[in-house]
C-alpha positions in Angstrom: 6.1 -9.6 -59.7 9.2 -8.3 -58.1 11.2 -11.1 -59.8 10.3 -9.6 -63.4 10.6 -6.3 -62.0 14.3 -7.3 -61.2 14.4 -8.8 -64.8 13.8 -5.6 -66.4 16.2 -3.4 -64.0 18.7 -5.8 -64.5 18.0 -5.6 -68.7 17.8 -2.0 -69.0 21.1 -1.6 -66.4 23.0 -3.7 -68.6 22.7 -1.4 -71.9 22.3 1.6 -70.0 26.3 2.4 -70.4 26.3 2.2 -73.8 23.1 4.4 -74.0 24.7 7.2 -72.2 27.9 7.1 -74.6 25.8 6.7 -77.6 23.7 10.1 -76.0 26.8 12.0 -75.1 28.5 11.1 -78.6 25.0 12.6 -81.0 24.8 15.8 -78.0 28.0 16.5 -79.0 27.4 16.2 -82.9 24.6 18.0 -83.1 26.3 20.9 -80.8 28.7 20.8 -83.8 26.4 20.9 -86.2 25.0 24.0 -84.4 28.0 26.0 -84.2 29.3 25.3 -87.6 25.9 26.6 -89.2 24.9 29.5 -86.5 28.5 29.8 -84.2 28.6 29.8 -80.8 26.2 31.1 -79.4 24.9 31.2 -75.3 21.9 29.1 -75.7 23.7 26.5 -77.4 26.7 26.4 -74.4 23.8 26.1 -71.9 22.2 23.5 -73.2 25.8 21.9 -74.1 26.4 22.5 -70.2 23.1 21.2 -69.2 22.9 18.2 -71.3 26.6 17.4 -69.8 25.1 17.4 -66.2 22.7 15.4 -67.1 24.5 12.1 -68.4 26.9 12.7 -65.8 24.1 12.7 -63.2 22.6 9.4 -64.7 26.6 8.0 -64.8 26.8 9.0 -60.8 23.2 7.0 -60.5 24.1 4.1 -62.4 27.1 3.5 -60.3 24.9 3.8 -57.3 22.9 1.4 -58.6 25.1 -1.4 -59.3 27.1 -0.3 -55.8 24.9 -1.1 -53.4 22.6 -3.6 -55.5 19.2 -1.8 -56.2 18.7 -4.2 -59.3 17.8 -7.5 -56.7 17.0 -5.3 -53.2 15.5 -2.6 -54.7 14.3 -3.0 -58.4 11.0 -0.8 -58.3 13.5 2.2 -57.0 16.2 1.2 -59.5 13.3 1.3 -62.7 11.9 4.9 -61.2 15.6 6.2 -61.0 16.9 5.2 -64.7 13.3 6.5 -65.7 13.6 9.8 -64.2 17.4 9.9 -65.4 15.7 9.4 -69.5 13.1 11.8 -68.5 15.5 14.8 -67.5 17.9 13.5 -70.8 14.1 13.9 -72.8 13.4 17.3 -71.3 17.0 19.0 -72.2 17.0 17.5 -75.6 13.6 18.8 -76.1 14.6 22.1 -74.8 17.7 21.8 -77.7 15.5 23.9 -81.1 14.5 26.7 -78.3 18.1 27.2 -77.4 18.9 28.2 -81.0 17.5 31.5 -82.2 14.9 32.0 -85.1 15.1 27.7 -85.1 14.1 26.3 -89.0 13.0 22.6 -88.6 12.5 22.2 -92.2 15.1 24.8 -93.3 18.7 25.4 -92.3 18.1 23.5 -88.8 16.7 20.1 -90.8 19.5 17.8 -89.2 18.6 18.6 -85.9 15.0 17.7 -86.3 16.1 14.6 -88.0 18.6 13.9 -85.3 16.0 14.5 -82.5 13.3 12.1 -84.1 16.7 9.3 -84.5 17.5 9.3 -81.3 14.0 9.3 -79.9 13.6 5.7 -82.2 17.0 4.5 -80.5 15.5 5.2 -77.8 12.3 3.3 -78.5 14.7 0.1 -79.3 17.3 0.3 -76.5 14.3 0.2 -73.8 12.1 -2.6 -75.6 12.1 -4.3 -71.5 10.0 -1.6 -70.0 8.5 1.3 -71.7 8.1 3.7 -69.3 11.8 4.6 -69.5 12.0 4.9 -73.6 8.8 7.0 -73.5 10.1 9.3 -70.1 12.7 10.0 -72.9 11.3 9.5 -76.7 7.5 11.5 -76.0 9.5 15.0 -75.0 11.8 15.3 -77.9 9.2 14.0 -80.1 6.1 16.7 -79.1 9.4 19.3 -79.1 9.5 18.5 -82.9 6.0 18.9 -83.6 5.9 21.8 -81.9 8.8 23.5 -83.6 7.1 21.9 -87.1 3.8 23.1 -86.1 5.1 26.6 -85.6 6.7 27.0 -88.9 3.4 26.4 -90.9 2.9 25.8 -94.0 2.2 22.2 -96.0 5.5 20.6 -95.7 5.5 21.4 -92.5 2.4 19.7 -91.7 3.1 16.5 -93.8 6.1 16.3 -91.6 3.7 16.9 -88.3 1.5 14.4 -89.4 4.8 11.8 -89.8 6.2 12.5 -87.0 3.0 11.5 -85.4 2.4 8.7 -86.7 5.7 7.5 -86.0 5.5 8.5 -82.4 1.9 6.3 -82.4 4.0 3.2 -84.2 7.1 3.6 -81.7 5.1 3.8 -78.3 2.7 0.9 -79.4 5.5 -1.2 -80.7 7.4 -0.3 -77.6 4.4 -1.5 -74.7 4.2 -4.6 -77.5 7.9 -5.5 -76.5 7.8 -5.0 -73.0 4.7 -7.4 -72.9 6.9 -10.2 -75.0 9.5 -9.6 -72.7 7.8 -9.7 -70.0 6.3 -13.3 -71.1 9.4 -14.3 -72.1 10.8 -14.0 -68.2 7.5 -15.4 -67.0 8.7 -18.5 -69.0 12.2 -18.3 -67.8 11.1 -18.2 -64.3 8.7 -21.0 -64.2 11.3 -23.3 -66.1 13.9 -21.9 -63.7 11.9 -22.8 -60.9 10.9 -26.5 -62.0 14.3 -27.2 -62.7 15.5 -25.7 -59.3 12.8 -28.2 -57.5 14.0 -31.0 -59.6 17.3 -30.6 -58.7 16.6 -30.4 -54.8 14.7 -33.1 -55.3 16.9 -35.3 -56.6 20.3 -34.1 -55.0 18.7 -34.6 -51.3 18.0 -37.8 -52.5 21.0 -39.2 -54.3 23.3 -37.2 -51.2 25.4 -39.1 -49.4 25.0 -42.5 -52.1 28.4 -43.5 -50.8 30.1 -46.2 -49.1 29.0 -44.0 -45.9 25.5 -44.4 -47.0 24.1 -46.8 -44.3 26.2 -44.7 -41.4 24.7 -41.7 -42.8 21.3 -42.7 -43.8 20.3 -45.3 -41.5 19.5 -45.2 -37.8 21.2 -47.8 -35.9 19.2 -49.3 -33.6 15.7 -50.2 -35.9 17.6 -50.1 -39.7 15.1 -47.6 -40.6 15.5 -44.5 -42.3 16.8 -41.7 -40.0 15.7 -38.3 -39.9 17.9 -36.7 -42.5 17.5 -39.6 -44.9 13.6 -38.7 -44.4 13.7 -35.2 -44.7 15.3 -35.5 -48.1 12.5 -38.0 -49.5 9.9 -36.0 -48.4 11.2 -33.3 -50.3 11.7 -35.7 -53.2 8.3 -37.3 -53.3 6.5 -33.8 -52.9 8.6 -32.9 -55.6 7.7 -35.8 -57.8 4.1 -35.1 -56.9 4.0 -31.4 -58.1 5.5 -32.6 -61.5 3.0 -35.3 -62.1 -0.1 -34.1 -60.1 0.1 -37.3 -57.5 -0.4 -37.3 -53.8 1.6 -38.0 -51.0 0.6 -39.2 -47.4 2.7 -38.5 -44.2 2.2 -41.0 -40.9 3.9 -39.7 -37.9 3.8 -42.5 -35.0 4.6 -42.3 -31.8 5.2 -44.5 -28.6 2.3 -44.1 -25.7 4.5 -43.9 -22.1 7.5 -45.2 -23.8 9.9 -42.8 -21.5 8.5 -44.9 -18.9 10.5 -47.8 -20.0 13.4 -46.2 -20.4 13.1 -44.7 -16.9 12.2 -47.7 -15.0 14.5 -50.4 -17.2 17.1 -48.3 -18.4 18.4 -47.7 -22.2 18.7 -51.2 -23.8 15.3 -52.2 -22.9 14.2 -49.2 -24.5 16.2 -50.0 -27.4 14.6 -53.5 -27.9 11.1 -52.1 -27.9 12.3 -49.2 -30.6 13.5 -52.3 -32.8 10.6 -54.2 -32.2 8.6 -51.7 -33.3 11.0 -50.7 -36.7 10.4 -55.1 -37.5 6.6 -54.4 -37.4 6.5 -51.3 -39.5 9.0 -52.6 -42.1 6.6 -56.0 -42.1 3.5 -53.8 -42.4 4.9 -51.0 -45.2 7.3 -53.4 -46.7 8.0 -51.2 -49.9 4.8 -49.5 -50.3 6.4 -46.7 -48.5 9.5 -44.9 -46.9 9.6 -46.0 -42.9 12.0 -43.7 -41.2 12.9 -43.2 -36.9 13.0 -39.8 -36.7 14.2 -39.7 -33.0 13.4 -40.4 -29.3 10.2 -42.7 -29.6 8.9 -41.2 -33.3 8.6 -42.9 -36.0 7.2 -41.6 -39.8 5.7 -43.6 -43.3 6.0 -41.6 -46.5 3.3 -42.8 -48.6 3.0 -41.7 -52.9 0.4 -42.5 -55.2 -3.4 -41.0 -55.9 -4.7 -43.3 -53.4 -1.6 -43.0 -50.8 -4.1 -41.6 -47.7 -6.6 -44.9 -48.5 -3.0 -46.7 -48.1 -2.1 -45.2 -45.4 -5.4 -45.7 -43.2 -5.3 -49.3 -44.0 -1.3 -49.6 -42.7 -2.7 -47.3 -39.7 -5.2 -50.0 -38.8 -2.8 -52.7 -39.3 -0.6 -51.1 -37.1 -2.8 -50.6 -34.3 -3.6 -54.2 -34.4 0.2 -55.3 -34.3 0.5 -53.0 -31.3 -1.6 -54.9 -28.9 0.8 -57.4 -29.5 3.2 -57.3 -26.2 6.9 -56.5 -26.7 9.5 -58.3 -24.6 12.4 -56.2 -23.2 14.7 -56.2 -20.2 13.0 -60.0 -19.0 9.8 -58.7 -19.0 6.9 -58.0 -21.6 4.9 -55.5 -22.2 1.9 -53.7 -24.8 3.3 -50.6 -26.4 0.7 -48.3 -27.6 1.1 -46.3 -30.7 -0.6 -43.2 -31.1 -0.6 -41.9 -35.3 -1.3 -38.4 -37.1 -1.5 -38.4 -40.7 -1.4 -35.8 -43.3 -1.9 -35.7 -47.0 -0.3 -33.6 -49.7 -1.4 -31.1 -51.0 -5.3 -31.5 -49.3 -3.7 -30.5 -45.9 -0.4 -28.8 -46.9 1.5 -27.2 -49.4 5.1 -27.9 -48.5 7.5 -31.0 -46.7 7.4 -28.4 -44.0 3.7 -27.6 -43.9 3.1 -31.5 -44.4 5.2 -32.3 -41.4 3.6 -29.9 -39.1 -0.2 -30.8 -40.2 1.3 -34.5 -39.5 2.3 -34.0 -35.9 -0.8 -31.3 -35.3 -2.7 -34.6 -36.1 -0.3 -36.8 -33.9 -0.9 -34.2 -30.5 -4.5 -34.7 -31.1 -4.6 -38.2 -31.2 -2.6 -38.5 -27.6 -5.1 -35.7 -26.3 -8.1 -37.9 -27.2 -6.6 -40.8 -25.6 -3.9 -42.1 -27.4 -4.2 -45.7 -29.3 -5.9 -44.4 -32.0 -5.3 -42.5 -35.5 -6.0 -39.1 -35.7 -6.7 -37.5 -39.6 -5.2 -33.5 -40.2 -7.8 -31.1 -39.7 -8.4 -27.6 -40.6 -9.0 -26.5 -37.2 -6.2 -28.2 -35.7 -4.0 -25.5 -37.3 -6.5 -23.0 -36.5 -6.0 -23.6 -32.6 -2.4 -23.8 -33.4 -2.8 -20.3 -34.6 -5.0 -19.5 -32.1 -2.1 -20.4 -29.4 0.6 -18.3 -31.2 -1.0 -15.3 -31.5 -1.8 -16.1 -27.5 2.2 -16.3 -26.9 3.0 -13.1 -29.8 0.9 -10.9 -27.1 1.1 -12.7 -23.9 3.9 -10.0 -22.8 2.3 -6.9 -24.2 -0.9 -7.6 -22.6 0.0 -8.2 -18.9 2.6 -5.1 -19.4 -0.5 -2.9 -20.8 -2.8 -4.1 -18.4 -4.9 -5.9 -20.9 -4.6 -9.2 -19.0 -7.1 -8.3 -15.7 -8.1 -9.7 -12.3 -11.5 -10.2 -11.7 -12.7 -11.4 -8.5 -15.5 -13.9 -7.4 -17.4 -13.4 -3.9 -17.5 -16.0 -1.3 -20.4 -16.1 0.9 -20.9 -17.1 4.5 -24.1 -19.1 4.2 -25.2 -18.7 7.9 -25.0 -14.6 7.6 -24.9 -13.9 4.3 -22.1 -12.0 4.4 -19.2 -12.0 2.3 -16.6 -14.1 3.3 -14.1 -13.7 1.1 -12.9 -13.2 -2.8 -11.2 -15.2 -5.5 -8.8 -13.8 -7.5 -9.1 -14.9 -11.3 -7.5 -14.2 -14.0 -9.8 -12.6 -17.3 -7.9 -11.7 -20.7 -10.3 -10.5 -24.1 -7.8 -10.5 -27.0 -8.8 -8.1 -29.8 -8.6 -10.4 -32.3 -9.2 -14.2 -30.3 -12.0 -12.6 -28.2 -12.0 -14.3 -24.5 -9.4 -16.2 -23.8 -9.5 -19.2 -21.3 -7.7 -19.1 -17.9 -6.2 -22.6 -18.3 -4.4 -21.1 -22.3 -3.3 -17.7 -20.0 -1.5 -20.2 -18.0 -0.3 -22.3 -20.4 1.4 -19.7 -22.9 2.8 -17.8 -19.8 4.6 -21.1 -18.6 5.8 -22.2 -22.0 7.5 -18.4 -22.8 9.1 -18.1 -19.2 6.1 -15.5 -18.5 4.9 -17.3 -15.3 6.8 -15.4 -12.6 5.4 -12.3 -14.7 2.2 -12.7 -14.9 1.4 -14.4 -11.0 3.5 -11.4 -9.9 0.8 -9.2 -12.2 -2.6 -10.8 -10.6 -0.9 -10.6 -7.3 -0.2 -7.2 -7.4 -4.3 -6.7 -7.9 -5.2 -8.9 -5.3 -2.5 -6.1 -3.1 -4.6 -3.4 -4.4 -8.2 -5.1 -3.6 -7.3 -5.7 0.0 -6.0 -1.9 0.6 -9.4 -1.2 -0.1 -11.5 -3.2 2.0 -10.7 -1.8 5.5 -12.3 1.4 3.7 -15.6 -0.7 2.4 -15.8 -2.1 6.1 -14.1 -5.4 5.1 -11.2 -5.3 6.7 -11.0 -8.7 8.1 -11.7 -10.7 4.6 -9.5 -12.3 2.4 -8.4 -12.7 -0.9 -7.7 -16.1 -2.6 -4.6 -16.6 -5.4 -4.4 -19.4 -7.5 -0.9 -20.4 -8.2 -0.5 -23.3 -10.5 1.5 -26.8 -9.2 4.5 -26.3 -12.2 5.1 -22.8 -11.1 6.8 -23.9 -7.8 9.0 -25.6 -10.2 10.1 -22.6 -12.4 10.3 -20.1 -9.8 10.2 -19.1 -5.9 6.6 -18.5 -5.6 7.9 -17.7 -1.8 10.4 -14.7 -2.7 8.0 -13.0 -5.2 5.3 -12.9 -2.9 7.2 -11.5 -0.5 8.4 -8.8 -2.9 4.9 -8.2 -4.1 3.1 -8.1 -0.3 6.1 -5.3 0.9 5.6 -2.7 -2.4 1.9 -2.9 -1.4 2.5 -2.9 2.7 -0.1 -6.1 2.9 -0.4 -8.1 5.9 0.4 -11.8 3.9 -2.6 -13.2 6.6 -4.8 -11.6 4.3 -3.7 -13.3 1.2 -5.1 -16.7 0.3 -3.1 -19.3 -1.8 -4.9 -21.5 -3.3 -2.8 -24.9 -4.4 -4.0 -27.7 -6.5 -3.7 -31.3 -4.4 -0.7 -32.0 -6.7 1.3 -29.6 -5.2 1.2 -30.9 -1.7 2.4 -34.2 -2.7 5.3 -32.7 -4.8 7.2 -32.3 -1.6 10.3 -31.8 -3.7 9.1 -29.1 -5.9 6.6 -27.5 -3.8 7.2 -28.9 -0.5 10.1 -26.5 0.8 8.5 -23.3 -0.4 5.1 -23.9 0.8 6.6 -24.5 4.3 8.0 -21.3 4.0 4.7 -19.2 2.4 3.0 -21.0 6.1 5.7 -19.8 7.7 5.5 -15.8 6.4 1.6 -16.1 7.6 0.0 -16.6 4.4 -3.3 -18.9 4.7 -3.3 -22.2 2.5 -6.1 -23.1 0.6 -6.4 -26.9 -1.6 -8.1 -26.3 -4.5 -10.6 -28.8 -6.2 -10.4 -31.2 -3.7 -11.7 -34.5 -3.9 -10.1 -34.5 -7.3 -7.1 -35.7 -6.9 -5.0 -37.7 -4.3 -4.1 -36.2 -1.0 -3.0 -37.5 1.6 -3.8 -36.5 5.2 -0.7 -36.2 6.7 0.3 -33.9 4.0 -3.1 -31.5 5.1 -2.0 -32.1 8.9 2.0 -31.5 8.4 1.3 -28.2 5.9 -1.4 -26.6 8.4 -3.5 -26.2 5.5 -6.1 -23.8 6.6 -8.9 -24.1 3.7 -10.3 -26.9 1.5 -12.1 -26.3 -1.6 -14.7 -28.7 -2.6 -14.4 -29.5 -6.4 -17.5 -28.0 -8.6 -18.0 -31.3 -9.5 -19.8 -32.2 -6.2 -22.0 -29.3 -5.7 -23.3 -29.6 -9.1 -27.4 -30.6 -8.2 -26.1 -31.7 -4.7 -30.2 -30.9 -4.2 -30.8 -34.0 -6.5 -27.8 -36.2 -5.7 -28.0 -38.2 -2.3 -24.6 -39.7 -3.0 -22.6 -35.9 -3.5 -24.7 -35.5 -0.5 -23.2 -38.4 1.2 -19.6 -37.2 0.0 -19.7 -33.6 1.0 -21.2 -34.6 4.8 -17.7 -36.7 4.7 -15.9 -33.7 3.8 -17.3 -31.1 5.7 -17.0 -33.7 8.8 -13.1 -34.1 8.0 -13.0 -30.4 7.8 -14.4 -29.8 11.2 -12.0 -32.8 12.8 -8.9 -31.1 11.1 -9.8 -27.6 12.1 -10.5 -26.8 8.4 -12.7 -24.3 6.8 -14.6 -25.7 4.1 -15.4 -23.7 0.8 -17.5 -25.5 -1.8 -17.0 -24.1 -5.6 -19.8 -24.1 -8.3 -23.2 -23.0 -6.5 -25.7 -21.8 -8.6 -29.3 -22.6 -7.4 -30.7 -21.7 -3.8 -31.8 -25.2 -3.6 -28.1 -26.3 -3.8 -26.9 -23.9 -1.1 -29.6 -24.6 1.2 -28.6 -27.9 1.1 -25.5 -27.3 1.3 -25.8 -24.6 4.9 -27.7 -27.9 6.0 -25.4 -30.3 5.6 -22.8 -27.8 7.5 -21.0 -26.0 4.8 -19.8 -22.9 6.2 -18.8 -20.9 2.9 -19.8 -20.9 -0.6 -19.0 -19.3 -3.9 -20.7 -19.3 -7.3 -23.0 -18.0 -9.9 -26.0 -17.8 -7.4 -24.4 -15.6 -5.3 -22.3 -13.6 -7.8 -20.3 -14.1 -10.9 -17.0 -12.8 -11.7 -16.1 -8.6 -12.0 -13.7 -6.3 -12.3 -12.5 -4.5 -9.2 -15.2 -1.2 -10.0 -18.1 -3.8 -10.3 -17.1 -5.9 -7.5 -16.9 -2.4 -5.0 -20.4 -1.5 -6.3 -21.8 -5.2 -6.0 -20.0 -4.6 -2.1 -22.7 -2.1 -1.9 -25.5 -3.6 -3.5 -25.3 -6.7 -1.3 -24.6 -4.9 2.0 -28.1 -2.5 1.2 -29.8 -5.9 0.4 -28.5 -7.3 3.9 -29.5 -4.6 5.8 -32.8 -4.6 4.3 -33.1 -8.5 4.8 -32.0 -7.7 8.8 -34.6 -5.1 8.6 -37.4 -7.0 7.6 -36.7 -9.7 10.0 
């Protein structure tokens, strides 16, 4: 753990000073000793010399050390360091009884051999935190001795072997025994250290701001519930309390169905009066079984504690849902406000007040995506498509700049000749980790990072390249559709890139397809300009899925739309449906009295598109005819289906 790892650095750093005096102080004695009994001699001024450079090389690294902090940023480096400093000291004390000639560890030369085996015990006791640095020091010295002892011979010098031995056996094991009990001993420290630090959290976020400020800066004005700081601080607190005593605690996060609405059409104070409104019912539902808190906008939250606080909270869910088909009066009118709710439990779906509040309004986006009006419980694999959509946005970039993002393209067939019509640019993307990733996520995680203009420009630019190649594959004539998305016109001049894109490329815009949902032609002040001028530079207009939404004809007529594609929807069995039958006839006929070409989507039996040529659809795409490819399939399924013409002409 790097926190007992800093505990030990931090222990043995401490007495490490006094270590290195105590060292210098017994190097120099027993240099006296040396010289008074043999004189001076050049073995004994090396090791004099080399012992000096070694405590004053541990001195320069100690200082580094504590300089630039190695004890907290560091401490794994700071533990090998001060080890390899004691294991140097070990080796040059070791190397002490073969600087001195004809050495006599039992004889004249005794002291040294019993100051050698001192100082390796000191050493033993001074690094009690972590072994490894009194051992790098003690085991050298102490096999020098038994070396020197062992080389003497004789009986008392093999007692003394066997002692010194033994000793070195007691000291290492009593040595690991300390760092262990040290070790525990921080363990301890840490966890108490910890609980207190949560405690104290806990309780300062919660007794902050107890003052005659307290309902200024703890209350939201307008509903005289809790406000968001006020809630963020007993969260903390009753996740706190729950870790101590092993309790639960259950997170509501509730939100307002179409309240902007209000607001938009009424103004500010009617929107007030429903917020209030709805802080009465919760504080008459909760009462004091909970914390009830406005967190901002239309959002509103319930702490719930207690080992039964997620039964609690479904049953205040319910009631709440009930109170909300009540209608609210605002502004001199009335109206029923719809409440969408996410819940989240503690610790079953999170492990922290962050986690908690982010399972909570995981669970809240669900509920609104299934229809709002309704509670929606934490799952799993609502944080798992969460997940899923970050690691799309991490590698949006990376893959459209590597080329991992692709454009495939989908035939369109003329069902009278067979022949091939046209293409459909689409976007493809397989993530190495996700696997396949849909179109509609591509879009969404390019929008939401500001990756739009990027990636359009991207596909574009391969659409460019697909229709410099057809002149060559005898298609020079066909073109190639683009889907651009409604919110794009929005974020960006669709008009100016295009442009850019069509010049690098040298592409006659005639050829190029755009292919716009029927939102986009009503958005006459996002869209509205810029498609005028894409009709203007000679690009054909297509309307996507329509039938689907809500167009209007004059739009069709005053945009010179040149293309309508019929949704999937309707072409789905149109064999076994008379009334799709019915509707496509009425399409198809609007299409010939506006001068439109007609292209229905989603084809994939023959018995579908031979009802479809009969009922006077000119051009068709699908899986009967041809899925999806990259641009080397879709040239070689050029050739494949030209062969297979000609052989069909042939035969007829």
């Amino acid at each position: 753990m790097p926190a007992i790892r800093r505990a030990q650095a931090s222990h043995i750093l401490q007495g490490l000073s006094s270590t290195l005096v105590f060292n210098a102080a017994i190097s120099l004695s027993a240099s006296i000793i040396v010289a008074i009994s043999r004189g001076l001699q050049t073995g004994l001024l090396a090791w004099s010399a080399t012992i000096a450079l070694v405590l004053a090389y541990r001195v320069f690294s100690a200082a580094r050390l504590r300089r630039f902090n190695y004890v907290d940023s560091h401490p794994d480096y700071a533990l090998r360091l001060v080890s390899f400093g004691a294991f140097l000291t070990g080796i040059t004390w070791a190397a002490l009884p073969f600087c001195i000639p004809d050495f006599e560890a039992t004889g004249r030369d005794a002291t040294i051999s019993l100051v050698m085996i001192g100082i390796s015990a000191g050493s033993m006791v001074r690094g009690m935190g972590f072994a490894q640095i009194s051992m790098a020091f003690a085991l050298p010295v102490l096999i020098s001795v038994i070396f020197t002892l062992t080389d003497m011979g004789g009986p008392s010098a093999a007692v003394m072997v066997l002692n010194v031995i033994g000793l070195m056996m007691v000291m290492v094991r009593s040595n690991l025994s300390a760092e262990r009990v040290f070790v525990s001993n921080e363990l301890a420290k840490l966890e108490a250290t910890a609980l207190a630090d949560s405690l104290a959290t806990a309780n300062e976020d919660i007794l902050q701001k107890n003052s005659r400020l307290e309902v200024l800066a703890n209350r939201d004005p307008i509903t005289g519930l809790a406000n968001r700081m006020h809630f963020n601080g007993r969260l903390l607190g009753e996740i706190a309390g729950a870790q101590v005593n092993g309790g639960n605690v259950a997170l509501l996060l509730l939100d307002l169905d179409r309240f902007k609405q209000i607001n938009d059409a009424l103004g500010h104070s009617a929107g007030d009066a429903v917020l209030a409104e709805v802080g009465r019912r919760l504080i008459r539902i909760i009462g004091d079984d909970g914390v009830t808190a406005r967190l901002g906008g239309d959002e509103f939250a319930v702490i719930l504690s207690g080992t039964d606080a997620r039964e609690r909270a479904l049953v205040h869910s319910a009631a709440m849902l009930e109170a909300s088909r009540q209608p609210i009066a605002y502004g001199g009118a009335q109206s029923v406000v719809g409440v969408s709710i996410g819940l989240a439990t503690f610790p079953d779906h999170a492990g922290s007040a962050e986690d908690l509040l982010a399972s909570a309004d995981m669970a809240l986006y669900e509920a609104k995506g299934k229809g709002r009006r309704q509670i929606q419980e934490f799952d799993p694999d609502l944080k798992a498509v969460a997940e899923r959509q970050r690691l799309i946005e991490q590698d949006l970039e990376a893959a459209i700049r590597s080329g991992a993002i692709e454009t495939w393209f989908q035939p369109q067939i003329d069902l009278e000749s067979n022949g091939i019509a046209g293409f459909e640019a689409l976007v493809r993307w397989h993530h190495p980790r996700l696997g396949f990733v849909s179109p509609p996520e591509i879009v969404t995680a390019a929008q939401s990072l500001h990756l739009a203009e990027t990636l359009t420009a991207h596909i574009a630019a391969s659409v460019c390249k697909l229709l410099t190649r057809l002149p060559s594959l005898e298609l020079p004539d066909v073109t190639v559709a683009l889907n651009i998305s409604p919110r794009e016109f929005a974020l960006y001049s669709v008009a100016d890139m295009l442009e850019l894109v069509t010049c690098q490329h040298g592409v006659n815009p005639a050829r190029l397809e755009i292919e716009i949902t029927e939102e986009a032609i009503l958005d006459s002040d996002g869209a509205g300009e810029q498609l005028k001028r894409l009709e203007t530079a000679g690009y054909k207009l297509a309307v996507d899925d329509f039938g689907m939404g809500h167009s209007s004809l004059a739009y069709l007529i005053s945009l010179k739309i040149d293309r309508l594609k019929i949704d999937r929807s309707f072409a789905r069995n149109v064999a076994a449906s008379r009334p799709n039958q019915d509707l496509i006839a009425a399409l198809v006929g609007l299409g010939y009295a506006l001068s439109l070409d007609i292209v229905v989507e989603g084809v994939e039996t023959a018995e579908d598109a031979a009802i479809l040529k009969m009922l006077g659809c000119r051009v068709a795409q699908g899986y009967f005819f041809a899925r999806p490819m990259p641009v080397e399939a879709l040239i070689a399924w050029i050739g494949r289906h030209r062969q297979e013409a000609g052989e069909r002409k042939a035969v007829a």
